[in-house]
DOMI-418089 format. One record per residue (C-alpha): residue number from 1; x, y, z. Coordinates in steps of 0.1 Angstrom, whole numbers, plus 5000, padded with zeros to 4 digits. Each point is the difference from the previous one (the first is absolute). Layout:
// residues N
+------+------+-------+------+
! logu ! east ! north !   up !
+------+------+-------+------+
!  NUM !    X !     Y !    Z !
...
+------+------+-------+------+
This chain:
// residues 408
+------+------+-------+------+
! logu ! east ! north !   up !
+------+------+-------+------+
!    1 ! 6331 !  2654 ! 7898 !
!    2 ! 5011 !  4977 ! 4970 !
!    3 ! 4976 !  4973 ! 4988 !
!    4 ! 5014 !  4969 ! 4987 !
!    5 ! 4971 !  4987 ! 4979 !
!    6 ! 4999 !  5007 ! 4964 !
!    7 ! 4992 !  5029 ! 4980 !
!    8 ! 4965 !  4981 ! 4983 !
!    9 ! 4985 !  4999 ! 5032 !
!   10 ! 5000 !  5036 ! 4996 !
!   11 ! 4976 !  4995 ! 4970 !
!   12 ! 4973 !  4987 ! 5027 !
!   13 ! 4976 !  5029 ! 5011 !
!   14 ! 4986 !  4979 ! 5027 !
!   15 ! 5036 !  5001 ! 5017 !
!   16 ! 5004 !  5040 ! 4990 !
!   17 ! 4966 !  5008 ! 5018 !
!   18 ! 5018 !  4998 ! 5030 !
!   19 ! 5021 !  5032 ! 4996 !
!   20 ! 4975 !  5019 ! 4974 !
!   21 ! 4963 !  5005 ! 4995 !
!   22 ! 4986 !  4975 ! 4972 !
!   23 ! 5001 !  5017 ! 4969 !
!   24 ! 5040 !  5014 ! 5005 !
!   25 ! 5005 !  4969 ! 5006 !
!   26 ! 4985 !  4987 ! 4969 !
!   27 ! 5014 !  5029 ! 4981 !
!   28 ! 5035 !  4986 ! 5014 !
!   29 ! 5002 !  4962 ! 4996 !
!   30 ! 4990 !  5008 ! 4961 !
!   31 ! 5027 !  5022 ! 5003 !
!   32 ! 5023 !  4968 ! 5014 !
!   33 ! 4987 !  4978 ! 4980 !
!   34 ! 5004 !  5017 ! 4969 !
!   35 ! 5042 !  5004 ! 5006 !
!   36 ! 5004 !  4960 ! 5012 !
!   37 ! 5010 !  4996 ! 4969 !
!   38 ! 5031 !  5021 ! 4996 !
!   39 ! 5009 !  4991 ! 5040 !
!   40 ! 5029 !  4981 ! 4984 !
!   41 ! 5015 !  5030 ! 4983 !
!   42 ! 5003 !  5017 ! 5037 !
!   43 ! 5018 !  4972 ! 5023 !
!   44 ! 4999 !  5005 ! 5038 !
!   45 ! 4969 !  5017 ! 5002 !
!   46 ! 4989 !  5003 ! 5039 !
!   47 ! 4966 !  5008 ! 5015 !
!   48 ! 5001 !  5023 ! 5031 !
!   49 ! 4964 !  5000 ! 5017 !
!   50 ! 5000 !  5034 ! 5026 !
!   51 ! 4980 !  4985 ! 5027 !
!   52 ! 4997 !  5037 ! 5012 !
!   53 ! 4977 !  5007 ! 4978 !
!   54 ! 4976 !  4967 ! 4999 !
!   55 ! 4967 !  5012 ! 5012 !
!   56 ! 4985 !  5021 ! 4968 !
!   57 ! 5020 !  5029 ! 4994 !
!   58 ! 4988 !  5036 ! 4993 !
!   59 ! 4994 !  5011 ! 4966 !
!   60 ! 5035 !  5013 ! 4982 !
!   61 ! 5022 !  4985 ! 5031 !
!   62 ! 5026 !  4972 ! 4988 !
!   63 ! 4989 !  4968 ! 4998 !
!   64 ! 5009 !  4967 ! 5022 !
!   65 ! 5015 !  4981 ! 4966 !
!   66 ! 5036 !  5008 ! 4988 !
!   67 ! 5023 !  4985 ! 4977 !
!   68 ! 5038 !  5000 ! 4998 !
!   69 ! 5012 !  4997 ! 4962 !
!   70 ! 5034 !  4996 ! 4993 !
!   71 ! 5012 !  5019 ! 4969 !
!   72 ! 5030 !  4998 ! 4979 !
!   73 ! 5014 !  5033 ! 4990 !
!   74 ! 5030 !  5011 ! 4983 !
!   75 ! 5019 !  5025 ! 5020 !
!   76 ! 5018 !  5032 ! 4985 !
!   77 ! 5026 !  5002 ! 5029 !
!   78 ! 5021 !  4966 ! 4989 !
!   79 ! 4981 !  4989 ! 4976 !
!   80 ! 4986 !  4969 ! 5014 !
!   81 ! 4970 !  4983 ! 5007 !
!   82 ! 4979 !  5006 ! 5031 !
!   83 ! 4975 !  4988 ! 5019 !
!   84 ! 4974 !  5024 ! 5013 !
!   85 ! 4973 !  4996 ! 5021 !
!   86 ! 4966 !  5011 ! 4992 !
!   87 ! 4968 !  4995 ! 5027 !
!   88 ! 4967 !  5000 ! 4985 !
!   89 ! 4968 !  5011 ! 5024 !
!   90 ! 4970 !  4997 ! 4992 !
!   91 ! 4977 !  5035 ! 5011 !
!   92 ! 4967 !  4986 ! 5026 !
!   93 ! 4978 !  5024 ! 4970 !
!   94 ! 5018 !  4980 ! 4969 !
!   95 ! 4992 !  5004 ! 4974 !
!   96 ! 4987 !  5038 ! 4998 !
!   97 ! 5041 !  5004 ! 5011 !
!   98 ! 5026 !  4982 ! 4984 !
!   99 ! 5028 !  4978 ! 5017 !
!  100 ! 5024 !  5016 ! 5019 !
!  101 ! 5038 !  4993 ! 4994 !
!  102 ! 5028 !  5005 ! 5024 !
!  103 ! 5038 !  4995 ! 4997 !
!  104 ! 5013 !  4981 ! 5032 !
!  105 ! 5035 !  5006 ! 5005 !
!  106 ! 5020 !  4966 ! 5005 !
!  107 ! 5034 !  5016 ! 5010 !
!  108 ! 5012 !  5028 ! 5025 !
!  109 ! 5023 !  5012 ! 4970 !
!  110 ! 4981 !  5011 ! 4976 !
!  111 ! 4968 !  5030 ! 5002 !
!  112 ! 4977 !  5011 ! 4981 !
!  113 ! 5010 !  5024 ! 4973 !
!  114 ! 4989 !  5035 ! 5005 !
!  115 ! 4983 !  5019 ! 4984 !
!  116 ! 4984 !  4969 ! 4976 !
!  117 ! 4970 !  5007 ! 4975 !
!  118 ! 4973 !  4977 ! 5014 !
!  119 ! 5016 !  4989 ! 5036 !
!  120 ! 4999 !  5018 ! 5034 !
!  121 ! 5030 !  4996 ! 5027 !
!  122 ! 4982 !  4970 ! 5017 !
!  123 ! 4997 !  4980 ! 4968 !
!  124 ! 4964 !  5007 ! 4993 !
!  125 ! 4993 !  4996 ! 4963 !
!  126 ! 4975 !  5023 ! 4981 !
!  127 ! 4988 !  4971 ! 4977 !
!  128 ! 4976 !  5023 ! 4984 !
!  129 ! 5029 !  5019 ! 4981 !
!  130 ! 5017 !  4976 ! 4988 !
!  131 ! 5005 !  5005 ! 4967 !
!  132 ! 4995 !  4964 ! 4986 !
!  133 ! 4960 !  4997 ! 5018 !
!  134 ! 4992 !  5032 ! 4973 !
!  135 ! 4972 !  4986 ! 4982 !
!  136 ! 4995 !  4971 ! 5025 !
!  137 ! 4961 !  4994 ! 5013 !
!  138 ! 4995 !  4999 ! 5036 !
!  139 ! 5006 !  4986 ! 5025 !
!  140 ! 5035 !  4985 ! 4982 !
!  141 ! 5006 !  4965 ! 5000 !
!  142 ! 5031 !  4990 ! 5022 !
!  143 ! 5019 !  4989 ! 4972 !
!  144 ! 5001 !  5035 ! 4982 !
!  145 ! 5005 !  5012 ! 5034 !
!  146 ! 5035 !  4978 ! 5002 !
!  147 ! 5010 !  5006 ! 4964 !
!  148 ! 4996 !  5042 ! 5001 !
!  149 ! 5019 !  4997 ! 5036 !
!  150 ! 5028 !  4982 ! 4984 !
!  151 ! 4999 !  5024 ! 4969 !
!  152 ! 5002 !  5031 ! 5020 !
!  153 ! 5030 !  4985 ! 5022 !
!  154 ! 5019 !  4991 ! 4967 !
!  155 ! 4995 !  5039 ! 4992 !
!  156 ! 5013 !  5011 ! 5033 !
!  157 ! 5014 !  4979 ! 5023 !
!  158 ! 4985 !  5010 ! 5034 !
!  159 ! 5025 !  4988 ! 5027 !
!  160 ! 5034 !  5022 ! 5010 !
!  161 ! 5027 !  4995 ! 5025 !
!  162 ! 4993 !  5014 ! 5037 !
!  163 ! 5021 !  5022 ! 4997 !
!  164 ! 4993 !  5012 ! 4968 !
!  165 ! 4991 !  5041 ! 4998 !
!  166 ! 4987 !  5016 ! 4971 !
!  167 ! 5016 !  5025 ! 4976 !
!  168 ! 4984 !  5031 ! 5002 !
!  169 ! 4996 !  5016 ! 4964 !
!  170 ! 4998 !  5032 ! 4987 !
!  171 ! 4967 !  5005 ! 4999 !
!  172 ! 4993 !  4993 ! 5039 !
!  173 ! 5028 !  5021 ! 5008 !
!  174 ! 4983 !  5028 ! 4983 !
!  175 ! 4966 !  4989 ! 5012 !
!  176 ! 5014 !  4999 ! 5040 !
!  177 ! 5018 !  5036 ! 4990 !
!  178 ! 4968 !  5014 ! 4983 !
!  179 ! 4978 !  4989 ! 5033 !
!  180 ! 5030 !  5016 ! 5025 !
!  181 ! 4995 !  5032 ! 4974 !
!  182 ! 4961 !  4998 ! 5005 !
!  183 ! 5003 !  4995 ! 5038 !
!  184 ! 5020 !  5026 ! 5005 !
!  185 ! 4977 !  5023 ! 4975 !
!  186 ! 4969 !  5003 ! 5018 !
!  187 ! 4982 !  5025 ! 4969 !
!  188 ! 5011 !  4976 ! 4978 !
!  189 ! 4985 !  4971 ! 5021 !
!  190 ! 4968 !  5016 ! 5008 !
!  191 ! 4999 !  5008 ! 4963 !
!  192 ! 4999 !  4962 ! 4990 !
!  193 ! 4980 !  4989 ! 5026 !
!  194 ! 4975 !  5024 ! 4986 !
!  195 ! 5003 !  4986 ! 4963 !
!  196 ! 4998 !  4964 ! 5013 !
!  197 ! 4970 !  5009 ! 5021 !
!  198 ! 4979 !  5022 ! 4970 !
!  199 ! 5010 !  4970 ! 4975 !
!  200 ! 4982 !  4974 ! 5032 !
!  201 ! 4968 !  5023 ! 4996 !
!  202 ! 4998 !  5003 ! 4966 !
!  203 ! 5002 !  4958 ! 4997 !
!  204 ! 4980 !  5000 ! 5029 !
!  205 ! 4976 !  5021 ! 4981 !
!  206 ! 4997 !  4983 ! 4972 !
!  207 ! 4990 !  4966 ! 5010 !
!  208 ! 4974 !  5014 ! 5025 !
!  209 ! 4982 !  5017 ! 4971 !
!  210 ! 4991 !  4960 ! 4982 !
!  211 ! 4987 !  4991 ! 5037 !
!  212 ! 4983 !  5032 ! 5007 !
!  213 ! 4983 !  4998 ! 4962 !
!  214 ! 4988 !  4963 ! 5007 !
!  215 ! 4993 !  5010 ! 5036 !
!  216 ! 4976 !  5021 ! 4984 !
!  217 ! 4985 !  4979 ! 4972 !
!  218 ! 4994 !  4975 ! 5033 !
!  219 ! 4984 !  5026 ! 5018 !
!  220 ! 4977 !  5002 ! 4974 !
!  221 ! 4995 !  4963 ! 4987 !
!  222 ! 4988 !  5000 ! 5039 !
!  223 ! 4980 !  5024 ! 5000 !
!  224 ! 4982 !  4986 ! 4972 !
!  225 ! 4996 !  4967 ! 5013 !
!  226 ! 4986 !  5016 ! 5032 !
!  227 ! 4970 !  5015 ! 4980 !
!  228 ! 4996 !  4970 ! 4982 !
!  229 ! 4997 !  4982 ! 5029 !
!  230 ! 4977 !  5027 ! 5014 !
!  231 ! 4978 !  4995 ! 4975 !
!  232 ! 5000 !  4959 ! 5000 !
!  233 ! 4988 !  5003 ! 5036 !
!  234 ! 4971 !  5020 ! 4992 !
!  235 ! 4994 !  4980 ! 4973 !
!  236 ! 5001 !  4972 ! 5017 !
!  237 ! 4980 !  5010 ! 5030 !
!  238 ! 4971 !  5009 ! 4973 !
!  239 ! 5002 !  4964 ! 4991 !
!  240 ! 4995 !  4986 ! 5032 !
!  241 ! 4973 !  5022 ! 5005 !
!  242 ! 4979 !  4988 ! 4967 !
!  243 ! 5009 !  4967 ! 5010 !
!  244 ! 4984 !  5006 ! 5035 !
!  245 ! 4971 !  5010 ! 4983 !
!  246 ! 4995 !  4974 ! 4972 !
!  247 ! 5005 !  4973 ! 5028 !
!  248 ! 4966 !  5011 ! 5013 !
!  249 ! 4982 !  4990 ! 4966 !
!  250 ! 5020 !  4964 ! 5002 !
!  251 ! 4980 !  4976 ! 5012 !
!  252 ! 5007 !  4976 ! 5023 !
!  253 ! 5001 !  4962 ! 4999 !
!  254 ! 4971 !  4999 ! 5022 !
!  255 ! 4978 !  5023 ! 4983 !
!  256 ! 5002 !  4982 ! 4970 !
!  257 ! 4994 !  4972 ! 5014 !
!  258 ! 4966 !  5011 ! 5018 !
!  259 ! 4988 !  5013 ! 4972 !
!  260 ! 5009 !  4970 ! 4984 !
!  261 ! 4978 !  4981 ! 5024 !
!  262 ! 4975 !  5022 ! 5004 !
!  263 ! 4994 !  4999 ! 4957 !
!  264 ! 4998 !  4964 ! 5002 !
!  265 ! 4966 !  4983 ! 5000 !
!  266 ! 4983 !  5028 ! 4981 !
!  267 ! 4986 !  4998 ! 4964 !
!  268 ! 5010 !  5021 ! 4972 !
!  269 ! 4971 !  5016 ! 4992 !
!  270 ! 4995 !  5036 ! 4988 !
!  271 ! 4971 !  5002 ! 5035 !
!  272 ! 5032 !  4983 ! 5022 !
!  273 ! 5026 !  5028 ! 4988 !
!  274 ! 4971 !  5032 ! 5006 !
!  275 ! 5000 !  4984 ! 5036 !
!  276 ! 5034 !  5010 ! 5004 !
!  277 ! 4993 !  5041 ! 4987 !
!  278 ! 4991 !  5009 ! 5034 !
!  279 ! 4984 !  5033 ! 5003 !
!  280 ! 5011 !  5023 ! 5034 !
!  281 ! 4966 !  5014 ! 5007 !
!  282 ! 4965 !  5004 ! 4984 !
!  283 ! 5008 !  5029 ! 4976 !
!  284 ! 5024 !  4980 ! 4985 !
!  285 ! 4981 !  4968 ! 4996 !
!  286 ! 4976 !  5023 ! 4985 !
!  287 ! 5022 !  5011 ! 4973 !
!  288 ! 5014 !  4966 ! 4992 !
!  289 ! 4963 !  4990 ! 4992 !
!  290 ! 4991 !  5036 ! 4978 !
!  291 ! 5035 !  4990 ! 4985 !
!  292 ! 4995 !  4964 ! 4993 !
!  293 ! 4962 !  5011 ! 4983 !
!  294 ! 5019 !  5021 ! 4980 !
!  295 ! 5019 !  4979 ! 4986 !
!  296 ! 4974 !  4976 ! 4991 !
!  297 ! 4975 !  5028 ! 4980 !
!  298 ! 5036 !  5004 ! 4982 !
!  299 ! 5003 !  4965 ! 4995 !
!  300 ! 4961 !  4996 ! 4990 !
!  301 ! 5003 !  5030 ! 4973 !
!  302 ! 5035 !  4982 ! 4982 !
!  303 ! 4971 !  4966 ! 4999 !
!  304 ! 4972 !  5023 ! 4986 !
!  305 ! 5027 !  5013 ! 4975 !
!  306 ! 5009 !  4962 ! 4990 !
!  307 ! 4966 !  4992 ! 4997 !
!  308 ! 4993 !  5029 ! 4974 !
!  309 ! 5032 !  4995 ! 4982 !
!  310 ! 4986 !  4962 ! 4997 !
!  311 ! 4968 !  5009 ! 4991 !
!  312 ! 4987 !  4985 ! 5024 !
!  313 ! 4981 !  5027 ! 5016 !
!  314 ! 4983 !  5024 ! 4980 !
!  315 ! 5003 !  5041 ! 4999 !
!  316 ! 4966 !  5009 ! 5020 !
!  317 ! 5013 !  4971 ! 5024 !
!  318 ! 5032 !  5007 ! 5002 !
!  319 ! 4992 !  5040 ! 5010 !
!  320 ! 4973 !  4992 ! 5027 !
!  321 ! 5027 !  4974 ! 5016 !
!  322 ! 5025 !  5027 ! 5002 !
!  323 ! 4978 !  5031 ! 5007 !
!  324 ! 4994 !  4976 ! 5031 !
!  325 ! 5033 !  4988 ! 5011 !
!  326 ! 5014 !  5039 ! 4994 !
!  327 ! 4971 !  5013 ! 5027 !
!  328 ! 5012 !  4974 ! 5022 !
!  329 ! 5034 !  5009 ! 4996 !
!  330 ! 4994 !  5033 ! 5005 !
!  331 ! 4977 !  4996 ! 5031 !
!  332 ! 5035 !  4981 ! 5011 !
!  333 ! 5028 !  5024 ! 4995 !
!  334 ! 4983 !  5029 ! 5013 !
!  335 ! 4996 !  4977 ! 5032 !
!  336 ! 5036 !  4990 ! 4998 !
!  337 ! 5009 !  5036 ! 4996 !
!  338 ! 4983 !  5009 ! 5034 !
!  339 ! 5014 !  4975 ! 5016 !
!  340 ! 5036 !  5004 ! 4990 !
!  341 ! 5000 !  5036 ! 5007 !
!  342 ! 4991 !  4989 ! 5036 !
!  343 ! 5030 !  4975 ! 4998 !
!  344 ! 5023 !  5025 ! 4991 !
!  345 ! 5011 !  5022 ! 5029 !
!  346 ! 4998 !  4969 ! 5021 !
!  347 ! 5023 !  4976 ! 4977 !
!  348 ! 5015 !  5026 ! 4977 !
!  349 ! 5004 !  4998 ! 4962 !
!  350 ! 5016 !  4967 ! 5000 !
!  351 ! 4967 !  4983 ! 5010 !
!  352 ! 4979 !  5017 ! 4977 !
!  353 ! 5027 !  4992 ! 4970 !
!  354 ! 4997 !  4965 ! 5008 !
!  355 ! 4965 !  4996 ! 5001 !
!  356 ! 4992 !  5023 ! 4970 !
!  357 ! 4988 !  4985 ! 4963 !
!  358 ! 5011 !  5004 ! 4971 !
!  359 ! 4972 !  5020 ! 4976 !
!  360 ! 4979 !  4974 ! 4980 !
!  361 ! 5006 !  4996 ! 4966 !
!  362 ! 4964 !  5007 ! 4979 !
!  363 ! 4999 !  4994 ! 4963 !
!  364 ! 4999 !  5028 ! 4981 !
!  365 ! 4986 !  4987 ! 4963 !
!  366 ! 4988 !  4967 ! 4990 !
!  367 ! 5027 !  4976 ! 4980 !
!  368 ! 4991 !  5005 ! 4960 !
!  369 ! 4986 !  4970 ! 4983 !
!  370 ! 5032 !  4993 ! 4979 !
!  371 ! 5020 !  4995 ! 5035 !
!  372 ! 4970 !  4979 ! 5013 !
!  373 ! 5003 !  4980 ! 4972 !
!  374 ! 5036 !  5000 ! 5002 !
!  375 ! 4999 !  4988 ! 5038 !
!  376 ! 4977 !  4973 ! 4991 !
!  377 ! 5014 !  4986 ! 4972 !
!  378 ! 5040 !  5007 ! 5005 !
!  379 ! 5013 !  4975 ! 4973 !
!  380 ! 4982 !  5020 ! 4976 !
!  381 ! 5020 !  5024 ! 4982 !
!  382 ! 4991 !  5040 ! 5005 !
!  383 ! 4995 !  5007 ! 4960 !
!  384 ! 4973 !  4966 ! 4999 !
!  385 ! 4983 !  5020 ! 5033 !
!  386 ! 4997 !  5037 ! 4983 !
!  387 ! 4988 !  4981 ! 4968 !
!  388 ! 4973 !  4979 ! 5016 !
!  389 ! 4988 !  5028 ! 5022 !
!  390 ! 4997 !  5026 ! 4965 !
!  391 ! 4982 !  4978 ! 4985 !
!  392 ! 4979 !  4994 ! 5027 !
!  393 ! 4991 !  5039 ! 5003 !
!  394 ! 5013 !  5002 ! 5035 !
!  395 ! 4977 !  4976 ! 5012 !
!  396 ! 5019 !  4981 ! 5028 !
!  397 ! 4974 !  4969 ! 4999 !
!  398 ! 5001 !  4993 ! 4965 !
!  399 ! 5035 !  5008 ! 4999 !
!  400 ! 5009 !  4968 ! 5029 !
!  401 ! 4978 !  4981 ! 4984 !
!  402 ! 5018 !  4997 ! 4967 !
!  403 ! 5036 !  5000 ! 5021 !
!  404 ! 4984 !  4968 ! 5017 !
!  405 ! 4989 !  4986 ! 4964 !
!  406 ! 5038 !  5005 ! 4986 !
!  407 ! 5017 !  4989 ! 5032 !
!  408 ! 4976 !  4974 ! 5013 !
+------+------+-------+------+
């Protein structure tokens, strides 16, 4: 059916969306719009809408859109100027394939010249080969569409008389002879058939060996990505595992916030934080104790060390205070000995290594007098020291007594 209203309403894809899905009918009123402005140079253009085919066609089926361009063509029979009449369609998968041309026949007198380069018997035009789109980007604008149609009817003028026959030349004749010949020569026959069909292998042949070669380089990529995959999941399942496990050691918000409140209130005192050491039975409390004494003859010998290096405590003093503290010690780590090997099949190794001391540190030799002096008086330089004390014959008290006289 033949629309009346113009061709810009063409250029509207709202309107178009009623014979093709949205985006061919985007692709299509650019295409419109972009050849209104040569309309002018093709009078008595008319818009034939198929209502056939309005609901959504299938993909590669003609479209519902047509147009009927008149061209003006020189003819080679008279040698005159004709009008021929081109229609336009517009595929339902446009653009991915091009516009579709057609030559309507306007007269019972004239047909279709046979055989024609790029034109069947019913007018159907192979716009693809003609020879002025070469180059041309797809999908072709309508204009070059028009102009290449108009070139290739200027080369050869497509219509004939009805009753026009063609010549046959001397190469059919010996083409129709030389198929008679072969017809009637079944070796011959059978012969060529056998050519044509080794030459179809061999072809065939050849471009299966590119798809089986990528085939195989797929068939490996694959089987890589399987065992890397393979190993991802294992990897990942170890994850999830860890992460199970570290969860555990997370704690919550309301742990933290009981111990919170439950450490509120309370001094911090070094007797307040041996509160919280809570031993799990008696052998254990015991050994905290033996430890803890420990600990403090160690920490009583480093005082009795001070107090000799200071002077503070004299030699006879100093060796009756230690000959003390070490029988205590001693008394003390053969108890915690017998204790911790009690402790040790019950609680293992990793109770005893906590609780175990470290060996006390005794002093081996007394500091000499220049260091005592040197400790004493440390602005005073060490040449002044080793004079003093040489000319003091060794004698410590004499010695301080002159470093107190030059330094006082």
């Amino acid at each position: 059916m033949y629309s009346n209203f113009p061709l810009s309403q063409l250029s509207d894809a709202e309107y178009i969306t009623q014979y093709y899905n949205a985006s061919v009918a985007a692709t299509i009123a650019s295409s419109i719009s972009a050849f209104l402005p040569y309309e002018t140079n093709f009078p008595g253009i008319k818009i034939f809408i198929n209502e056939t085919t309005k609901t959504k066609s299938r993909s590669g089926s003609a479209g519902s859109i047509n147009l009927d361009v008149t061209l003006n063509v020189r003819s080679e029979r008279d040698h005159r100027d004709e009008n021929l009449t081109v229609r336009l369609n517009f595929p339902s998968n446009y653009p991915q394939q091009v516009i579709r041309a057609t030559l309507l026949l306007t007269s019972q007198s004239n047909k279709i010249k046979q055989p024609y380069p790029v034109m069947g018997s019913d007018g159907s035009i192979q716009v693809e080969c003609l020879s002025f789109l070469r180059g041309t980007e797809r999908p072709f604008p309508i204009l070059d569409v028009l102009l290449a149609l108009s070139e290739q009817f200027e080369l050869e003028f497509p219509l004939v008389s009805s009753n026009y026959q063609a010549p046959l030349s001397t190469n059919d004749a010996n083409a129709v002879t030389a198929a008679l010949s072969m017809t009637a020569s079944s070796p011959q026959r059978s012969q060529l058939i056998q050519e044509v069909a080794e030459k179809v292998v061999i072809d065939l042949n050849q471009k299966a060996s590119n798809y089986l070669d990528t085939r195989q380089q797929s068939l490996q990529y694959l089987k890589k990505l399987n065992d890397t995959n393979r190993e991802l999941t294992k990897a990942q399942g170890l994850l999830e595992k860890h992460e199970k496990e570290l969860k555990e050691y997370i704690p919550t918000v309301g742990s933290v916030g009981t111990l919170i409140q439950q450490l509120e209130g309370r001094p911090d005192t070094p007797e307040e934080h041996s509160k919280c050491l809570i031993p799990v039975g008696a052998l254990q409390a015991q050994a905290l104790d033996l430890t803890a004494a420990i600990h403090a003859s160690e920490d009583a010998l480093r005082l009795l060390e001070d107090g000799l290096r200071s002077e503070q405590l004299g030699c006879d003093d100093y060796v009756k205070l230690v000959g003390d503290v070490g029988r205590e010690q001693f008394v003390t780590r053969f108890l915690w000995r017998r204790v911790m090997d009690r402790l040790e099949p019950a609680g293992g190794a990793s109770t005893a290594s906590m609780l175990r001391p470290q060996a006390p540190q005794v002093p081996h030799s007394r500091p000499s007098g220049c260091e005592a002096l040197m400790q004493e008086f440390p602005d005073a330089p060490p040449d002044v020291v080793a004079d003093v004390l040489r000319n003091a014959n060794d004698d410590l008290t004499m010695a301080r007594t002159q470093m107190k006289a030059l330094f006082a």
